[in-house]
N, CA, C and O atoms as a GROMACS GRO file, in nm:
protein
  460
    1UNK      N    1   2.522   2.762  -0.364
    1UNK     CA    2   2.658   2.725  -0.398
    1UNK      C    3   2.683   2.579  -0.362
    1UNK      O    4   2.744   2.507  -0.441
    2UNK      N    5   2.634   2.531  -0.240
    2UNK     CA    6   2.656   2.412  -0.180
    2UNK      C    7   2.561   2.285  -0.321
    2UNK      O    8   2.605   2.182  -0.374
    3UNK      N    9   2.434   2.352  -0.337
    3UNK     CA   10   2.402   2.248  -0.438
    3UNK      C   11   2.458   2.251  -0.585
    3UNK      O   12   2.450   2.157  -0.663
    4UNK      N   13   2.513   2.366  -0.609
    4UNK     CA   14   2.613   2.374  -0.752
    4UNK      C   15   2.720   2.250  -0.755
    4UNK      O   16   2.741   2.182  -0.855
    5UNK      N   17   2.791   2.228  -0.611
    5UNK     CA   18   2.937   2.169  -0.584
    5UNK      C   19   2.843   2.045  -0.609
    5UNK      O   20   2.877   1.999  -0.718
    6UNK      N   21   2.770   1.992  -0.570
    6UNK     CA   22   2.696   1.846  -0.503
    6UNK      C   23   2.660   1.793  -0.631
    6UNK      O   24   2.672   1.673  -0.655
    7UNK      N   25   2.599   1.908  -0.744
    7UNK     CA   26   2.585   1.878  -0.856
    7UNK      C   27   2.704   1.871  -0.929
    7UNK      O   28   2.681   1.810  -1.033
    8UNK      N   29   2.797   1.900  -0.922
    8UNK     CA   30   2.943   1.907  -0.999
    8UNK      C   31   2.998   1.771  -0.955
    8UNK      O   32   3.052   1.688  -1.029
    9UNK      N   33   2.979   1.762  -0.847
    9UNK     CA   34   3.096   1.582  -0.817
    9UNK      C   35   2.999   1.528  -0.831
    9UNK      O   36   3.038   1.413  -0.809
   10UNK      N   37   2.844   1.516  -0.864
   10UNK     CA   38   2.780   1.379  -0.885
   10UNK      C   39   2.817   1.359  -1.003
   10UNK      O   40   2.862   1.247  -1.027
   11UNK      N   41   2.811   1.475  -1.128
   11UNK     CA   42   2.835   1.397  -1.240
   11UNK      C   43   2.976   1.352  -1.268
   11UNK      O   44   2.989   1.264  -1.354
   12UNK      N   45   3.079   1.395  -1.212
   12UNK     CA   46   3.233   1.382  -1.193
   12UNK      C   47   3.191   1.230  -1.152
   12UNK      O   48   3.199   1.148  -1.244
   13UNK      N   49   3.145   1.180  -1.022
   13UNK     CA   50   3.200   1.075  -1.005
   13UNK      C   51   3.064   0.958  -1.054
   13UNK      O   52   3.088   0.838  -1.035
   14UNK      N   53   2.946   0.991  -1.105
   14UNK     CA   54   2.924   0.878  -1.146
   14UNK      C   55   2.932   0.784  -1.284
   14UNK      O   56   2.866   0.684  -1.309
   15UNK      N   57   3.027   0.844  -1.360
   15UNK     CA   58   3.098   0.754  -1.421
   15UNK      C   59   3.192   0.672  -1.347
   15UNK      O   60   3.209   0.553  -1.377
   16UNK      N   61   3.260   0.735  -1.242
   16UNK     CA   62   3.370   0.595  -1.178
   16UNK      C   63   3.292   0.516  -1.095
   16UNK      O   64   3.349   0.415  -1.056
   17UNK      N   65   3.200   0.529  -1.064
   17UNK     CA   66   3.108   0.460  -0.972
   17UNK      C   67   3.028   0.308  -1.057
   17UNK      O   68   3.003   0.198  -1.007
   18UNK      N   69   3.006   0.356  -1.198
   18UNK     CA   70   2.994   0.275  -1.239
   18UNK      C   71   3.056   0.194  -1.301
   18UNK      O   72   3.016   0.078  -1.310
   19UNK      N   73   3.167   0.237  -1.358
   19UNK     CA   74   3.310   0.136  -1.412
   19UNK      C   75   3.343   0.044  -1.264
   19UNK      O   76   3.378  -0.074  -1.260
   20UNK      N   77   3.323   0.129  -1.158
   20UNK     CA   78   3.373   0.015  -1.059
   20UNK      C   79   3.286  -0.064  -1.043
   20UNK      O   80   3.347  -0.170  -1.031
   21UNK      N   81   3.170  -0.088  -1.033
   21UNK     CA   82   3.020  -0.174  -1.002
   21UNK      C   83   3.068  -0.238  -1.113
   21UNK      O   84   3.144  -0.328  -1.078
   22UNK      N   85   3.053  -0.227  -1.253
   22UNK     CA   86   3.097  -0.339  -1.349
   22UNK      C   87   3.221  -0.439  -1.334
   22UNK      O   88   3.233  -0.556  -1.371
   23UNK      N   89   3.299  -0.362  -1.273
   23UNK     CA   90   3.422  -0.427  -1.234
   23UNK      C   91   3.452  -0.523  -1.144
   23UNK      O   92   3.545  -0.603  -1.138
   24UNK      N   93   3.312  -0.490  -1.038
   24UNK     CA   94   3.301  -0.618  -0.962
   24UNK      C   95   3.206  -0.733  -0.988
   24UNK      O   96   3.209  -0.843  -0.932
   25UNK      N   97   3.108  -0.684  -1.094
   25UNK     CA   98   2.975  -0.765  -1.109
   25UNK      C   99   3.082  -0.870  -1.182
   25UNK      O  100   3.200  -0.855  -1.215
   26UNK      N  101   2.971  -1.010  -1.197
   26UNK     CA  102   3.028  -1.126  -1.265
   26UNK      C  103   3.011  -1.058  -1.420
   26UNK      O  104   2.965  -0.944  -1.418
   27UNK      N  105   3.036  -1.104  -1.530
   27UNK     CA  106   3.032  -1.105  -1.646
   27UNK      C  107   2.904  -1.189  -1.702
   27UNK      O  108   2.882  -1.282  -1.624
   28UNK      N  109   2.845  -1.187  -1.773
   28UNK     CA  110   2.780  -1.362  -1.821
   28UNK      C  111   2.892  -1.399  -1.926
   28UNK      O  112   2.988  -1.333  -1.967
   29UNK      N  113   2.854  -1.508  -1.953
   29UNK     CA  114   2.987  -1.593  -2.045
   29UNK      C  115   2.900  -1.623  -2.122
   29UNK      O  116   2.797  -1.680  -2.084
   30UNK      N  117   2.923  -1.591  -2.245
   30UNK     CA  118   2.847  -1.652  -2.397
   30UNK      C  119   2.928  -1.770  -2.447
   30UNK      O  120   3.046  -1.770  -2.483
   31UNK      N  121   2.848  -1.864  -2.442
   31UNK     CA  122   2.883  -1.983  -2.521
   31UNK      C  123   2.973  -1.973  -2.647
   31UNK      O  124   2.923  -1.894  -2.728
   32UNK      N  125   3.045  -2.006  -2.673
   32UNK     CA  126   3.120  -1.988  -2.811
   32UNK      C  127   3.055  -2.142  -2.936
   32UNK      O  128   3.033  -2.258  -2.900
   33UNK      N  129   3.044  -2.099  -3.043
   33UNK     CA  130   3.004  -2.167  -3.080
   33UNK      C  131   3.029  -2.141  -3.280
   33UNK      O  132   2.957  -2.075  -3.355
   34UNK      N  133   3.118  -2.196  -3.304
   34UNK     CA  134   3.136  -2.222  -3.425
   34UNK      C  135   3.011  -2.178  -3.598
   34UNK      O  136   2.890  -2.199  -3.613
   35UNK      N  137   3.084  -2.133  -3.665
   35UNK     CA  138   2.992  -2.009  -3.737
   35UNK      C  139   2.907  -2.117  -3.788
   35UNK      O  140   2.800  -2.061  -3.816
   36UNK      N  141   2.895  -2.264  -3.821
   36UNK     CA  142   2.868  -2.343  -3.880
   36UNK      C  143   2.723  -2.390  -3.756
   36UNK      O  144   2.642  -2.470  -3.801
   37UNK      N  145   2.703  -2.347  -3.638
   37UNK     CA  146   2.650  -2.370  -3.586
   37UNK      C  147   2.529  -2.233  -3.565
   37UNK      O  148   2.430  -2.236  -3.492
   38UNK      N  149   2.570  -2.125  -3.648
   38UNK     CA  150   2.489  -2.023  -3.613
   38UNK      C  151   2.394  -2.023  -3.669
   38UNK      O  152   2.417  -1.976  -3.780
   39UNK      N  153   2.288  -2.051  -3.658
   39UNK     CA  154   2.139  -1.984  -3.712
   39UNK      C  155   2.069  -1.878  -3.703
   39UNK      O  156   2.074  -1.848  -3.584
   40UNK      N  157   2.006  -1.801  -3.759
   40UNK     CA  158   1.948  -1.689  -3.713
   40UNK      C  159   1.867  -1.731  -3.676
   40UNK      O  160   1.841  -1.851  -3.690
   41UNK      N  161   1.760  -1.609  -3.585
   41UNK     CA  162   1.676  -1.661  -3.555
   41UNK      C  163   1.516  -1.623  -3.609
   41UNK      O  164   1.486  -1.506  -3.631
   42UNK      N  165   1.440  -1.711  -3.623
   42UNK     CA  166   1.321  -1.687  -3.697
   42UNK      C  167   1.169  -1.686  -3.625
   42UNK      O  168   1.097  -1.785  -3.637
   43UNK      N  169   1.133  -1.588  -3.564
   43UNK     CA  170   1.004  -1.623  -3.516
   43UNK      C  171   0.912  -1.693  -3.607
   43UNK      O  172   0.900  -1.691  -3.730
   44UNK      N  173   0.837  -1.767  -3.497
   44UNK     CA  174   0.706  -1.832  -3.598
   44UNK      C  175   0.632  -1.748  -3.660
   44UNK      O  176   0.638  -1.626  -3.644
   45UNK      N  177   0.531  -1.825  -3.762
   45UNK     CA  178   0.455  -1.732  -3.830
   45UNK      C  179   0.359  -1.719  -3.704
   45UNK      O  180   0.370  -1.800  -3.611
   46UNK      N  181   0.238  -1.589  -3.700
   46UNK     CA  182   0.147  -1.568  -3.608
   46UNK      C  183   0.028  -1.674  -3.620
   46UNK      O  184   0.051  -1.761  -3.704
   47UNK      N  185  -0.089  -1.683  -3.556
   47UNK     CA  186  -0.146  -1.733  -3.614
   47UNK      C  187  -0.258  -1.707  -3.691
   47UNK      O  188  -0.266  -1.584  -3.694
   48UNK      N  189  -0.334  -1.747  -3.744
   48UNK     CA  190  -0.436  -1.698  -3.823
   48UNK      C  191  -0.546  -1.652  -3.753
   48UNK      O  192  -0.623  -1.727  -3.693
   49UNK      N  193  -0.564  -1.481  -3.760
   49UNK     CA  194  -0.655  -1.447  -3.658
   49UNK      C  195  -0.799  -1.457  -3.756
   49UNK      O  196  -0.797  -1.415  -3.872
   50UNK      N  197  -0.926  -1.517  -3.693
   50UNK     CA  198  -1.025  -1.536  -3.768
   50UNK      C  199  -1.086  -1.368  -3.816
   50UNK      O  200  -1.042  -1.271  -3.753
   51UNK      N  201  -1.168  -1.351  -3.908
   51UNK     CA  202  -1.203  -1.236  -3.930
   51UNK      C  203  -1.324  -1.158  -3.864
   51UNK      O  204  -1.419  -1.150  -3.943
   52UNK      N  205  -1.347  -1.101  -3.744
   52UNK     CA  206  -1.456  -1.007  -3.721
   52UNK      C  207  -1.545  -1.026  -3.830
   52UNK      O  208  -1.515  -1.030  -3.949
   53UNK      N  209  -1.724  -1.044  -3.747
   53UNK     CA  210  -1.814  -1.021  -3.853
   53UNK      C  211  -1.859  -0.884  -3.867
   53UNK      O  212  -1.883  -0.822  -3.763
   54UNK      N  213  -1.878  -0.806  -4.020
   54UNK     CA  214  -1.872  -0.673  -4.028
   54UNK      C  215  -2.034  -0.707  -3.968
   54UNK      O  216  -2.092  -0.815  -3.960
   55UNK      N  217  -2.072  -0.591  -3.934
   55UNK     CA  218  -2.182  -0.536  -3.867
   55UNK      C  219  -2.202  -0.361  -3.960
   55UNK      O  220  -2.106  -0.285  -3.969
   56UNK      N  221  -2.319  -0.332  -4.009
   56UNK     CA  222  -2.352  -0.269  -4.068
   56UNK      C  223  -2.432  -0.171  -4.008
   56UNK      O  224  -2.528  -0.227  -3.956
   57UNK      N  225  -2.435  -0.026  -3.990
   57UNK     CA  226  -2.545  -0.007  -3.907
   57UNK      C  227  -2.670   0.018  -3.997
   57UNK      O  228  -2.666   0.012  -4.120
   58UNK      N  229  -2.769   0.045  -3.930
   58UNK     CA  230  -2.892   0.044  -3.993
   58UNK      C  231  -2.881   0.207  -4.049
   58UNK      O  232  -2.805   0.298  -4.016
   59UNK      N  233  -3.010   0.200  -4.165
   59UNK     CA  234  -3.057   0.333  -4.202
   59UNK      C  235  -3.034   0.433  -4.104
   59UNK      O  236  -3.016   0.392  -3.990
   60UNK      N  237  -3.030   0.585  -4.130
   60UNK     CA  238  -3.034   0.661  -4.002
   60UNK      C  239  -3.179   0.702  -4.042
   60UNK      O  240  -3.213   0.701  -4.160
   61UNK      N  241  -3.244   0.730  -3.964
   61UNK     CA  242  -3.346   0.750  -3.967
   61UNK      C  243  -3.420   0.904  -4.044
   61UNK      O  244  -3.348   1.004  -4.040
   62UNK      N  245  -3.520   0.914  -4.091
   62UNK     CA  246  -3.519   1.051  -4.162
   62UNK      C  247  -3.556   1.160  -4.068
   62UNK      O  248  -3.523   1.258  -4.134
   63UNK      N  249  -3.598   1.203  -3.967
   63UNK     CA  250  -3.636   1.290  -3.860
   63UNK      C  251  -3.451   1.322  -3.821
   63UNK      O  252  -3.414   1.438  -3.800
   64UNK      N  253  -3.374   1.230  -3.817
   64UNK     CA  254  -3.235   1.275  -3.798
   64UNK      C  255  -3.187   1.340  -3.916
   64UNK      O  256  -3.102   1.426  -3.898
   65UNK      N  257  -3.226   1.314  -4.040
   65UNK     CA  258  -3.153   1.351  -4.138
   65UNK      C  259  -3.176   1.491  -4.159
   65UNK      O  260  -3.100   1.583  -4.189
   66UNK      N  261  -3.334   1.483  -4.129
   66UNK     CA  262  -3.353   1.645  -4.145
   66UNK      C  263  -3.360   1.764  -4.049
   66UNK      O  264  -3.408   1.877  -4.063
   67UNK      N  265  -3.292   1.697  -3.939
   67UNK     CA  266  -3.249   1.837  -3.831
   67UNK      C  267  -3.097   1.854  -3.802
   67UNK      O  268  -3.049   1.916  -3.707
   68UNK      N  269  -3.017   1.776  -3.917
   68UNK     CA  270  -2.884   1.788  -3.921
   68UNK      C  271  -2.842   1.902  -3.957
   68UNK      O  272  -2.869   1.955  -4.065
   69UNK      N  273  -2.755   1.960  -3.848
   69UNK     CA  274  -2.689   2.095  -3.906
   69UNK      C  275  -2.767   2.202  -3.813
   69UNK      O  276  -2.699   2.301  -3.784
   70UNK      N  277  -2.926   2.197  -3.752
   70UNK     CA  278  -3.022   2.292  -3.705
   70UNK      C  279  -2.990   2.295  -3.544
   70UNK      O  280  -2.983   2.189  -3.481
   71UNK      N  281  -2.979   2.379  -3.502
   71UNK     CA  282  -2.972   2.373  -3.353
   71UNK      C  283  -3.085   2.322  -3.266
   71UNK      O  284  -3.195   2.330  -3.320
   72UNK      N  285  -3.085   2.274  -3.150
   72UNK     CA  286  -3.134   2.206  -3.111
   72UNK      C  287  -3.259   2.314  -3.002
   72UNK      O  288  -3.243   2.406  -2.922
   73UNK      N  289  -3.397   2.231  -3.061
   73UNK     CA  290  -3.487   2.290  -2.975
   73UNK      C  291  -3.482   2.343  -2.796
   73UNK      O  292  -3.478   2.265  -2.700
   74UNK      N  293  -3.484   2.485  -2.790
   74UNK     CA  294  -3.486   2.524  -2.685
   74UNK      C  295  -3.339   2.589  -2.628
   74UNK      O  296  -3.315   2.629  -2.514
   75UNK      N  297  -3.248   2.586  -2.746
   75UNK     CA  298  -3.103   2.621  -2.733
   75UNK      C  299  -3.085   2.771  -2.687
   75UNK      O  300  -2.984   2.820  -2.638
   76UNK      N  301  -3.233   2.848  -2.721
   76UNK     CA  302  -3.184   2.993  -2.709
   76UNK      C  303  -3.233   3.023  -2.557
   76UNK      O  304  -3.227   3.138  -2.511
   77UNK      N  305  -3.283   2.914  -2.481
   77UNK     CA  306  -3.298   2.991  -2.356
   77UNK      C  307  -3.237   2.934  -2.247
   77UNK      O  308  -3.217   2.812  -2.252
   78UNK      N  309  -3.191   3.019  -2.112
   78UNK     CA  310  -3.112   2.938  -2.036
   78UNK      C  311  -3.110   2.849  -1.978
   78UNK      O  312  -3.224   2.825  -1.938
   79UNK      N  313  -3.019   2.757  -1.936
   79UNK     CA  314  -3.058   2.654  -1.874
   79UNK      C  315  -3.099   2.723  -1.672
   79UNK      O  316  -3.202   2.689  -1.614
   80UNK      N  317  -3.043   2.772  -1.638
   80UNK     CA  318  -3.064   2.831  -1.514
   80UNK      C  319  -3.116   3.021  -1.529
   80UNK      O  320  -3.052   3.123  -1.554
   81UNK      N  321  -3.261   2.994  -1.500
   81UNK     CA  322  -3.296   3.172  -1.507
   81UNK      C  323  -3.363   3.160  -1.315
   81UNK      O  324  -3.391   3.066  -1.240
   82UNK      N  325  -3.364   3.348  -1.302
   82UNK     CA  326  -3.425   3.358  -1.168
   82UNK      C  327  -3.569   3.312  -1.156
   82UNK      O  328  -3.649   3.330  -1.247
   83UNK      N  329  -3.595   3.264  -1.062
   83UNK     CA  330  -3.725   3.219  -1.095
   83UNK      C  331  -3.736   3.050  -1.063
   83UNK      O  332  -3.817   2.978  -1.004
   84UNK      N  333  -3.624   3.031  -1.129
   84UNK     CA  334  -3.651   2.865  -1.171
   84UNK      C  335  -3.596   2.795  -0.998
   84UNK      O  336  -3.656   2.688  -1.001
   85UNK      N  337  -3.549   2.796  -0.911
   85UNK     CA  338  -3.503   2.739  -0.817
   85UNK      C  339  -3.381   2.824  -0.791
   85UNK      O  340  -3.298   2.760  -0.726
   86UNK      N  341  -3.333   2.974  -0.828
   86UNK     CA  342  -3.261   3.082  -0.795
   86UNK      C  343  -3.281   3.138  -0.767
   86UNK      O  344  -3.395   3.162  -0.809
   87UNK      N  345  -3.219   3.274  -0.644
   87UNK     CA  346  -3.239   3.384  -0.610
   87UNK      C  347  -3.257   3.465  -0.689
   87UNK      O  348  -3.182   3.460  -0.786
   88UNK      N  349  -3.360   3.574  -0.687
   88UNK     CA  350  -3.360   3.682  -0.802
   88UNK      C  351  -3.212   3.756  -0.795
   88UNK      O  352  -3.155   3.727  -0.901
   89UNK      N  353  -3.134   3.833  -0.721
   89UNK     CA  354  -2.999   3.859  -0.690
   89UNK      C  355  -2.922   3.753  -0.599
   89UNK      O  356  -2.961   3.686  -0.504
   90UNK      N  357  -2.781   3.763  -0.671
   90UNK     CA  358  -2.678   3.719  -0.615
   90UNK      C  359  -2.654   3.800  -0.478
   90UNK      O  360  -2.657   3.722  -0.383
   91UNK      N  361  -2.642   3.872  -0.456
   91UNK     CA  362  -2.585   3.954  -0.346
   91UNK      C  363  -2.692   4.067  -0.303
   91UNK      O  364  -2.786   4.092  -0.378
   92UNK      N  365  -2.671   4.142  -0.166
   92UNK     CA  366  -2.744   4.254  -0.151
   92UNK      C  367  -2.709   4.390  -0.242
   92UNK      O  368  -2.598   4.397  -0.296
   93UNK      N  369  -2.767   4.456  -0.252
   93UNK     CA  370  -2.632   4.570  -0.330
   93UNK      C  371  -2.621   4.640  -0.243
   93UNK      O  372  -2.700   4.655  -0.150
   94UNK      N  373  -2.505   4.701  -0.262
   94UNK     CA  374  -2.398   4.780  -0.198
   94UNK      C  375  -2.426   4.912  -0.167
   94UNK      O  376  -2.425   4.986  -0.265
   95UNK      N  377  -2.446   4.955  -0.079
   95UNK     CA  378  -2.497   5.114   0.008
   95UNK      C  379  -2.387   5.235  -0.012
   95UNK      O  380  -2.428   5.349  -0.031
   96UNK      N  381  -2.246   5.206  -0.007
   96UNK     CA  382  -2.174   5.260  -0.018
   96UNK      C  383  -2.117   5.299   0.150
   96UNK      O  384  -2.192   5.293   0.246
   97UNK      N  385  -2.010   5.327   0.157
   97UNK     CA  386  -1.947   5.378   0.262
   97UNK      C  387  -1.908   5.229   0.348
   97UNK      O  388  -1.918   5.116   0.299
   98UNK      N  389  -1.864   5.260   0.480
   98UNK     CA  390  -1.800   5.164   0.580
   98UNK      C  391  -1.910   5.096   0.661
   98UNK      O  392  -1.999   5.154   0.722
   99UNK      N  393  -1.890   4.954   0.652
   99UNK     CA  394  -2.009   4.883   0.705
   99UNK      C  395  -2.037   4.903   0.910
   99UNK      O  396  -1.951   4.908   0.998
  100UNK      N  397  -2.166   4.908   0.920
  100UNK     CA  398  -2.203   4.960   1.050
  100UNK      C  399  -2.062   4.928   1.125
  100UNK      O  400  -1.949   4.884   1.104
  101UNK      N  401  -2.163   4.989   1.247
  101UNK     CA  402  -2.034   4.967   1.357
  101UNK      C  403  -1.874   4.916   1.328
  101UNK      O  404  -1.815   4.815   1.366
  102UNK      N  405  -1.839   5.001   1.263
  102UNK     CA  406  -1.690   4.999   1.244
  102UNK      C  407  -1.678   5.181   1.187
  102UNK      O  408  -1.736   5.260   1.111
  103UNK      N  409  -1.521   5.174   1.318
  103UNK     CA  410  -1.460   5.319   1.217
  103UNK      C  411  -1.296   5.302   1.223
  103UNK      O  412  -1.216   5.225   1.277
  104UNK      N  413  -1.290   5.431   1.129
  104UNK     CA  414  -1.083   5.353   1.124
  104UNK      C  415  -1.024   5.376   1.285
  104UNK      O  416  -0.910   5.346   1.320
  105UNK      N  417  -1.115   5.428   1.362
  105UNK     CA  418  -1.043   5.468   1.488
  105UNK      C  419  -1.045   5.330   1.580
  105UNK      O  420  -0.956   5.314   1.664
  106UNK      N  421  -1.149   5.230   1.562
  106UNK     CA  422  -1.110   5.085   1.578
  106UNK      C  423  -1.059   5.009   1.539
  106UNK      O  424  -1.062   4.892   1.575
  107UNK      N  425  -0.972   5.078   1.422
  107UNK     CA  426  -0.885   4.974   1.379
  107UNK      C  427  -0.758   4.945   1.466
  107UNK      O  428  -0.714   5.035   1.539
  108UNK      N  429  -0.700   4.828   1.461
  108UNK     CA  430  -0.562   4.818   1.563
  108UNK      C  431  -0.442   4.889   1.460
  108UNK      O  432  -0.417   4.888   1.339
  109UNK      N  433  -0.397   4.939   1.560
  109UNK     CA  434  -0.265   4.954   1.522
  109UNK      C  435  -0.151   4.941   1.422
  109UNK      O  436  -0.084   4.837   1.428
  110UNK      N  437  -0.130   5.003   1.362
  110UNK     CA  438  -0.042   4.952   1.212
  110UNK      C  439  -0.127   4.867   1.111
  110UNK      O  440  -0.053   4.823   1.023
  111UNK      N  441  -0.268   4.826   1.093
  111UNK     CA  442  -0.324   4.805   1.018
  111UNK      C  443  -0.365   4.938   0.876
  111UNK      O  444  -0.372   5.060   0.893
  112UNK      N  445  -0.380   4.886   0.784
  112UNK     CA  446  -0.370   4.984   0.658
  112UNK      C  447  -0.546   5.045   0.669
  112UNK      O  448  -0.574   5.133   0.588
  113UNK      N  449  -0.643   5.004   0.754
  113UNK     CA  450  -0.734   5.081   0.788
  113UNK      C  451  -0.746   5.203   0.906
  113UNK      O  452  -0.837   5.286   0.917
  114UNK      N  453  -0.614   5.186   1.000
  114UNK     CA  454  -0.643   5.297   1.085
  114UNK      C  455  -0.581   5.422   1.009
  114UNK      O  456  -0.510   5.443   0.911
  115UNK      N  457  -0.623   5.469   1.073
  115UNK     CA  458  -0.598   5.608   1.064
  115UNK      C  459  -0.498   5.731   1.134
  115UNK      O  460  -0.508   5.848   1.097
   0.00000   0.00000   0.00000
């Protein structure tokens, strides 16, 4: 509730906050100056940027041309198999039941393993 209110008078008051800051800042003063004196204004032209030399690439070669589209030798086997610098298993496998020396009767108190 407190940040609802905080958000309600910021936007309430920062419109007067800023009419008053304008109100004290100086103004700038624009020159006045007679319509006979107005010109628009015209940037220069840019200048002439020289032209890049095209560069063409060469032939592609025919050994590329003709394995375009073919998958690439050796794609069907893995990059990491057991054997190669991996364990044959990730993990031990699993025995089943509650690991040694533990029973729910050591569990503490109000834990979701005692019993």
């Amino acid at each position: 509730m407190l940040y609802r209110n905080f958000a309600i008078a910021t936007l309430l008051a920062a419109p007067l906050i800023v009419m008053a800051t304008q109100a004290f800042l100086p103004q700038p003063n624009a020159p006045q100056q007679d319509q006979s004196a107005i010109k628009p204004d015209v940037p220069p032209p840019p200048p002439p940027v020289p032209a890049a030399p095209v560069v063409t690439p060469g032939a592609p070669s025919v050994e590329a041309a003709t394995s375009f589209g073919q998958p690439m030798a050796g794609a069907d086997q893995p990059a990491l198999a057991p054997g190669a610098g991996l364990p044959d298993t990730s993990a031990p496998p699993m025995t089943g039941g509650m690991a040694p020396g533990f029973s729910p009767q050591d569990a503490p108190a109000g834990s979701p393993n005692s019993e």
